[in-house]
SEVEX-184038 format. One record per residue: x, y, z of N, C-alpha, C in turn. Coordinates in steps of 0.001 Angstrom, whole numbers, padded with zeros to 6 digits, always signed. Example, Ala and Ser with C-alpha at 12.3 -4.5 7.8 and 13.67 -1.06 7.14 Angstrom:
% SEVEX-184038
+013190-005690+007800+012300-004500+007800+013200-003300+007800 +012850-002250+007080+013670-001060+007140+012900+000030+007870 
% end
This chain:
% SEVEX-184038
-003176+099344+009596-003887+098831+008444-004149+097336+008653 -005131+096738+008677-005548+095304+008843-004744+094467+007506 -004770+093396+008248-003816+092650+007430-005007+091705+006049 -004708+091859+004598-004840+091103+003764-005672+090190+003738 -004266+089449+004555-004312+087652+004721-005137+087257+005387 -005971+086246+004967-007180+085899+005558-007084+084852+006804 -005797+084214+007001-005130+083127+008078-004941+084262+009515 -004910+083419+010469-005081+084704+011639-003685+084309+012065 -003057+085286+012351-001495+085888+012267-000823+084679+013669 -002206+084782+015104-001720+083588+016100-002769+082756+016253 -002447+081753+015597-003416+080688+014898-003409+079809+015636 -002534+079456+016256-001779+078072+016834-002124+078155+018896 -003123+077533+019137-003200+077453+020562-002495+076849+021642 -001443+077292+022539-001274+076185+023499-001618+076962+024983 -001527+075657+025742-001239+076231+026838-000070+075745+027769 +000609+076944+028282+001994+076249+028768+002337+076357+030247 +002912+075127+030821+003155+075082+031979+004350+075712+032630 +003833+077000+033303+005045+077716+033406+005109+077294+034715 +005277+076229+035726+005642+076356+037120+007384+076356+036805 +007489+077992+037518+009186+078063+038005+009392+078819+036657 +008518+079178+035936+009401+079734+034641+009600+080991+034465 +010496+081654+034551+011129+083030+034491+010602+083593+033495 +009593+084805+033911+008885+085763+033240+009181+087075+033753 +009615+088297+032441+009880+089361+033097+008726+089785+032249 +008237+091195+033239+007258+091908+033119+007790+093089+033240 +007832+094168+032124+008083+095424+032249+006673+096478+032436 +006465+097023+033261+005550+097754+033335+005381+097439+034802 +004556+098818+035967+004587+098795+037129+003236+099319+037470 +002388+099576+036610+000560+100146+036449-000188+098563+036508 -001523+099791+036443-002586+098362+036896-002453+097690+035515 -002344+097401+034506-002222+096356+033489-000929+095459+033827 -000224+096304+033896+001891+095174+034410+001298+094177+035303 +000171+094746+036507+000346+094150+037783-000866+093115+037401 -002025+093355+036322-002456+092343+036231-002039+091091+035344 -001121+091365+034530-000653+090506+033730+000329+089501+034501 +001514+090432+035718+002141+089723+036518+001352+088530+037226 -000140+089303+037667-001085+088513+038449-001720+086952+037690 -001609+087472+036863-001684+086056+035943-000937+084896+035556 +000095+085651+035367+001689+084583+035074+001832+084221+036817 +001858+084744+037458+002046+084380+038889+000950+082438+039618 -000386+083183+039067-001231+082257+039328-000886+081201+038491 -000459+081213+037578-000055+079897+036513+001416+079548+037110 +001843+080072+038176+003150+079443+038563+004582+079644+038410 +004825+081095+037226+005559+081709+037018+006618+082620+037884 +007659+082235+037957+008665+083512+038665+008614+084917+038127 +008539+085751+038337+008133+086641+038014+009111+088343+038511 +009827+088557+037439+011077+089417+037452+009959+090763+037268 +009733+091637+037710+008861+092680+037459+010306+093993+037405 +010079+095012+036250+010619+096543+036215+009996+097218+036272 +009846+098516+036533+009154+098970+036267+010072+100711+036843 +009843+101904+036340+010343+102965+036971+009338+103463+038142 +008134+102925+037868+007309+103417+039105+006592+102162+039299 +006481+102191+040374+005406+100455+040890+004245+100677+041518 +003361+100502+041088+001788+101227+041681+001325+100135+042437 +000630+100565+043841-000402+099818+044691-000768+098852+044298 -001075+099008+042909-001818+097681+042299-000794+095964+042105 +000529+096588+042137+001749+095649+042091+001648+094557+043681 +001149+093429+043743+001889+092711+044553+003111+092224+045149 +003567+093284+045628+005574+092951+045605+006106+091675+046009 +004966+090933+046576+005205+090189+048188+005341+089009+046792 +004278+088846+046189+004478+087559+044896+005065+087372+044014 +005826+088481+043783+007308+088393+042989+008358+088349+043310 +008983+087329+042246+010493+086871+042710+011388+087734+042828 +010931+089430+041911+012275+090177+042196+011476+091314+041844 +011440+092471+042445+011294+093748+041771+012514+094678+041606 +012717+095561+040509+013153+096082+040070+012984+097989+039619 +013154+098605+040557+012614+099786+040563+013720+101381+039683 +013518+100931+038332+014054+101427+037666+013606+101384+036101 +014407+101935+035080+014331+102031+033660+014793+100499+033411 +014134+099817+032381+014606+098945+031890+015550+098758+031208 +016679+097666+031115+017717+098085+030388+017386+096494+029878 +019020+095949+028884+019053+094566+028661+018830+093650+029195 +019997+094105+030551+020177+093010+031203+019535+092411+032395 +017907+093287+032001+016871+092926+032446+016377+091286+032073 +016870+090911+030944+016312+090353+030154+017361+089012+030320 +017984+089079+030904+018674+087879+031607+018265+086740+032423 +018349+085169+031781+017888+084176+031883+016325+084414+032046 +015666+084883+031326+014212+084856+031230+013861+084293+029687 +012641+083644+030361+012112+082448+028841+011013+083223+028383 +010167+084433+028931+009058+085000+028127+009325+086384+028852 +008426+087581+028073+008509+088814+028292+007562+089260+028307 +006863+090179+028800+005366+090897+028790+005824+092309+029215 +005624+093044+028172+005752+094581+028564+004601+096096+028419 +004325+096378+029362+003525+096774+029609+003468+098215+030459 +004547+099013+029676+004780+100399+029941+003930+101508+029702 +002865+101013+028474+001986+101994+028292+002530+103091+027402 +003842+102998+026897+004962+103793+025951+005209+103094+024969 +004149+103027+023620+004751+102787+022494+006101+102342+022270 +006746+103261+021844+008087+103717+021615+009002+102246+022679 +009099+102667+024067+009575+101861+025016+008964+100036+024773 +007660+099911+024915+007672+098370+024237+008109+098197+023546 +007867+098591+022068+008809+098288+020586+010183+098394+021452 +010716+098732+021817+012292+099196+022231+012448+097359+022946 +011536+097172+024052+011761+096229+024565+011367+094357+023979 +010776+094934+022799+010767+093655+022111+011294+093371+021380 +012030+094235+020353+013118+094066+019974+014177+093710+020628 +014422+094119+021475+015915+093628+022322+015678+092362+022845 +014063+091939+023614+014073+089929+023504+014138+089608+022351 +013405+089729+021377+013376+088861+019861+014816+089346+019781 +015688+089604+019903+017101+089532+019721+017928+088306+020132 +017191+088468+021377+017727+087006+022090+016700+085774+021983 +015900+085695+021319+014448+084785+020837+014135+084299+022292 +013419+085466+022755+012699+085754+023963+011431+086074+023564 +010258+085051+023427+008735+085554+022707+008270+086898+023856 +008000+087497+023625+007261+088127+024104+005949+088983+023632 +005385+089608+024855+003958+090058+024431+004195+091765+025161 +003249+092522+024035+003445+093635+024004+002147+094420+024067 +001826+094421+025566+000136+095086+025709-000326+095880+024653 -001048+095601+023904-002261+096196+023471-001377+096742+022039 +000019+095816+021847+000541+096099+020130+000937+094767+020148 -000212+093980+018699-000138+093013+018526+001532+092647+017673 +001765+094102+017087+002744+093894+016093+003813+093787+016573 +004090+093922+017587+005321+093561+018545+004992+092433+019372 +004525+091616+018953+004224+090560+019853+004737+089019+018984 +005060+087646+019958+005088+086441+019186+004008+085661+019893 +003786+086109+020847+002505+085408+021410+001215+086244+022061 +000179+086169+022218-000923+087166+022866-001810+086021+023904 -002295+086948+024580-002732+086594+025743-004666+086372+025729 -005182+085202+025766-006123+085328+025533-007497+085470+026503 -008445+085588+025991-009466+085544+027420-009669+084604+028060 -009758+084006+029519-009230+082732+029879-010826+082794+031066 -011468+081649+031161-012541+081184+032112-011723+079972+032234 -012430+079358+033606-011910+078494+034311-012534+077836+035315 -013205+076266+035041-013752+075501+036278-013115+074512+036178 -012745+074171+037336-011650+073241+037686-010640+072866+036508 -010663+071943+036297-009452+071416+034908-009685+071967+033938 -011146+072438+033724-011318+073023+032476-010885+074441+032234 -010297+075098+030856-009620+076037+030500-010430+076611+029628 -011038+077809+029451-011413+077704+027745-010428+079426+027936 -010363+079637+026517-009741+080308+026186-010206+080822+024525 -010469+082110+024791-010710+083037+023461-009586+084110+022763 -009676+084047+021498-008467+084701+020757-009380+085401+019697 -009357+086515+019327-009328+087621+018464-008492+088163+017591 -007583+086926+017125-005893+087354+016827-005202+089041+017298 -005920+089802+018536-005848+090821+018201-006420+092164+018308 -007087+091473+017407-008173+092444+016765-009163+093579+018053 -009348+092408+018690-010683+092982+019485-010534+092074+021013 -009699+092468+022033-009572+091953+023146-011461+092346+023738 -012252+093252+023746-013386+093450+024406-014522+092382+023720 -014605+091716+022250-014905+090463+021934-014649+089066+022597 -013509+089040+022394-012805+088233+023371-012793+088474+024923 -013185+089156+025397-013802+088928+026770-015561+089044+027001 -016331+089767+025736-017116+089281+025513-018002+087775+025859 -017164+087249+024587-017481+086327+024498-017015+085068+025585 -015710+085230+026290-015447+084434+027378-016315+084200+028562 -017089+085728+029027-018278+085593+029787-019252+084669+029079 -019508+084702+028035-020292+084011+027312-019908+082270+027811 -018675+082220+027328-018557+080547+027793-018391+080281+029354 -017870+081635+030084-018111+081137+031115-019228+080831+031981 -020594+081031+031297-021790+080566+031389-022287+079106+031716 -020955+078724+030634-021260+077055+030530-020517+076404+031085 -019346+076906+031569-018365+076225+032621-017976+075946+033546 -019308+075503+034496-019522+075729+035680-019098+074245+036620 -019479+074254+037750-019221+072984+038751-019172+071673+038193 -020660+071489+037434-021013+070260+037046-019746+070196+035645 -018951+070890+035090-018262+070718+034040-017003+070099+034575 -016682+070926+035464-015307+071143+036467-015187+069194+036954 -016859+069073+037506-016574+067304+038140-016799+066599+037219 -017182+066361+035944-017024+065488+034972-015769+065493+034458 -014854+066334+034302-013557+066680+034074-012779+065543+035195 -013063+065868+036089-012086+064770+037300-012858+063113+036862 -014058+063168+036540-014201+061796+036605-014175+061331+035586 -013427+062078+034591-013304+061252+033195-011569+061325+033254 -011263+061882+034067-009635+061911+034276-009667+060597+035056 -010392+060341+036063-010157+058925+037030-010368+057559+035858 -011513+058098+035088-011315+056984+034219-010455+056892+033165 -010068+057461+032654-009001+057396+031622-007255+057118+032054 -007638+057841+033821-006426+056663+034518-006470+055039+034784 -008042+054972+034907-008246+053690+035290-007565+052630+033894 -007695+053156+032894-008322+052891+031443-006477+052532+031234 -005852+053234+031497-004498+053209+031236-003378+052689+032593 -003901+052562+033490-003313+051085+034442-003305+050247+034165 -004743+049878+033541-005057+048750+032784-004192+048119+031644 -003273+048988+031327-002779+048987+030368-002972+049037+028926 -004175+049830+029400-005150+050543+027666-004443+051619+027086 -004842+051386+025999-005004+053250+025543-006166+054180+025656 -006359+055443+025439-007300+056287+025686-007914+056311+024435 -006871+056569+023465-006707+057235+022137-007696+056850+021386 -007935+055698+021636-009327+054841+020668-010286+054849+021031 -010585+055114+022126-011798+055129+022443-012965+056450+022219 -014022+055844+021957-014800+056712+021725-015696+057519+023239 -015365+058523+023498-015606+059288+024682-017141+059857+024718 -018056+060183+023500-018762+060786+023158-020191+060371+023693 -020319+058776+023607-021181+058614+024404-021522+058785+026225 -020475+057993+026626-019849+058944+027960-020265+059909+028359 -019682+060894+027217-019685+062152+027337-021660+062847+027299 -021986+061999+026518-023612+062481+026973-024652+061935+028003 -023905+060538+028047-024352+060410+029498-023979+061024+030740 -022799+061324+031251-022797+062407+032040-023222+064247+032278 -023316+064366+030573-024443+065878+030549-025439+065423+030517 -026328+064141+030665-027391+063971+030275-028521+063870+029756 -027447+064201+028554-028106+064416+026959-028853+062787+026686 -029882+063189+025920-030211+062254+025048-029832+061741+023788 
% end
């Protein structure tokens, strides 16, 4: 049943630097292995379970596989969870037992077992964009990410580095960034009028 409340349930955007950060992934199908594939590329250690581990699993890029039923003490010294068994029943099972230990985790394709969700992600150089559907509609949200990834191309990627060189320059100097107004800048290098 859709929720009421008109506030979207994960409202709050970040993005987090997981280099070295212990992520277990339950699930061993092509969704486990792409989600692993993701936390991996962002720098994540990556504890994978799974009772069966499909082709699609990179074994070689994970810190540990695990070729069995998931139990607790799976869930040992890990800071996030992604489970992705494809078994109702078994996610709920496994998110409850992190949110026990206030282990956020994400629960493919059940938002209601989830503290965080995974959004549609494009990417040129520094730049990130990222789409959220609270939910609702992951095929919107990738939708629409093709959509921005339209606009996020090379020329975005090198204005990104050269407004990073200047805003280092800007702060050797012993400036701040914070005040300054970027906007014009910012249309002179798209070459807006």
């Amino acid at each position: 049943m859709p929720s009421t409340d008109s506030r979207a349930r994960f409202s709050y955007p970040v993005f987090l630097d997981l280099e070295g950060v212990p992520v277990l992934v339950v699930g061993g199908g092509r969704i486990g292995a792409r989600k692993a594939d993701g936390l991996i590329a962002a720098g994540a250690s990556v504890r994978l379970v799974a009772t069966e581990v499909s082709s699609s699993v990179d074994r070689a890029a994970m810190a540990e596989v695990r070729e069995k039923p998931f139990d607790e003490t799976d869930l040992d010294g890990m800071r996030l969870v992604v489970t992705a068994t494809g078994d109702f029943d078994v996610d709920q099972v496994i998110s409850t037992a992190a949110r026990e230990r206030n282990i956020w985790t994400n629960a493919a394709d059940q938002p209601v077992d989830c503290e965080w969700i995974l959004p549609a992600i494009t990417r040129a150089g520094r730049v990130t964009g990222a789409i959220s559907t609270d939910g609702a509609s992951p095929a919107l949200a990738g939708y629409l990410r093709d959509r921005l990834a339209e606009i996020l191309d090379d020329r975005v990627a090198e204005i990104a580095d050269i407004l990073a060189a200047e805003r280092t320059a800007v702060q050797q100097a012993g400036g701040s960034t914070e005040d300054i107004d970027w906007k014009p800048r910012l249309r002179e290098l798209f070459g807006d009028s």
